[in-house]
C-alpha positions as CSV (number, residue, x, y, z in Angstrom):
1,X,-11.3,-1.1,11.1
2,X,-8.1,-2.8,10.1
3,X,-4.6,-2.0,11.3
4,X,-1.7,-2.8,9.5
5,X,1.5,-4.7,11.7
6,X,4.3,-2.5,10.3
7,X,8.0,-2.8,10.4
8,X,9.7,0.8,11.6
9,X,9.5,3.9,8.5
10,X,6.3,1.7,7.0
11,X,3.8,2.4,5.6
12,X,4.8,4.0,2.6
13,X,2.2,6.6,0.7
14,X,1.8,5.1,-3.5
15,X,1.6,7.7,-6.2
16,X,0.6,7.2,-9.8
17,X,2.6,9.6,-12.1
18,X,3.6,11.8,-9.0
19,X,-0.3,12.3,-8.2
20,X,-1.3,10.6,-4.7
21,X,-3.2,7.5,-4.8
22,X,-5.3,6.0,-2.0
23,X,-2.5,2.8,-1.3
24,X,0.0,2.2,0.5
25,X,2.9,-0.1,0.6
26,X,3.4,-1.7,3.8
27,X,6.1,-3.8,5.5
28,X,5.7,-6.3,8.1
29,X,7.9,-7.3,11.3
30,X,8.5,-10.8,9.4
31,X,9.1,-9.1,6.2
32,X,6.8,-9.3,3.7
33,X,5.7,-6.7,1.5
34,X,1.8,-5.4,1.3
35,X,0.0,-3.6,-0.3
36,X,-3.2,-1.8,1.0
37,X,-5.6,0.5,0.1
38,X,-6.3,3.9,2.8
39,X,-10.0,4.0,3.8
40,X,-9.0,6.6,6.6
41,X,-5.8,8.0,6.4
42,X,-3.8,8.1,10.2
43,X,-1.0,5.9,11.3
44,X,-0.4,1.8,10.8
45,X,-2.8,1.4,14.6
46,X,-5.0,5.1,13.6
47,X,-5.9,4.6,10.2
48,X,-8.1,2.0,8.7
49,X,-6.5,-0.3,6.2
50,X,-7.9,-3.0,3.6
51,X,-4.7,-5.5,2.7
52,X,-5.3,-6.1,-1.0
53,X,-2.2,-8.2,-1.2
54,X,0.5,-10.1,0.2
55,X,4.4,-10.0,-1.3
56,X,8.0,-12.1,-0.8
57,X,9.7,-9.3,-1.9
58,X,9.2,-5.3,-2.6
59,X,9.7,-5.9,-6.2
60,X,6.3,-7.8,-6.7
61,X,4.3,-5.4,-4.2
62,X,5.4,-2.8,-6.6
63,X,4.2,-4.4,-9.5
64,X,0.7,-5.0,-8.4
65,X,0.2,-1.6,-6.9
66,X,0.9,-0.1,-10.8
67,X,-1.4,-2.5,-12.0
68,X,-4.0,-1.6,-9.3
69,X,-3.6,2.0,-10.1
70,X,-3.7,1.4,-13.7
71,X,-6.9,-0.3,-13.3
72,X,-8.3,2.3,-10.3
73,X,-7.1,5.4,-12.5
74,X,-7.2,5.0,-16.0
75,X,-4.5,7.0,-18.1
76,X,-3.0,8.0,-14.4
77,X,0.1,6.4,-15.4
């Protein structure tokens, strides 16, 4: 099981056109931006995570999880 290192009000539930998705945006202590999918849902240390990516900034992170949900849920969004 994988745990994410999260900074405080992290991790962040992802929705595609207001509908939940399975991901998550995460941010850690050193302050880059991830984005991971929820295998079991539960805290950053209860909840099993896989990191799909790594970000600098927000921005980016945001931008790949569209595309992921785009390509996860076709015609979600």
């Amino acid at each position: 099981m994988a745990k994410l290192n999260s900074a405080p009000l992290y991790p962040v539930n992802l929705s595609g056109g207001g509908i939940p998705v399975s991901l998550v945006l995460n941010k850690t202590p050193e302050g880059k931006f991830q984005i991971a999918r929820v295998n079991k849902p539960g805290g950053p240390q209860e909840g099993d995570f896989d990191v799909l990516k790594e970000f600098p900034d927000e921005h980016s992170a945001r931008e790949y999880a569209r595309s992921q949900v785009r390509k996860d849920f076709p015609g979600l969004i």
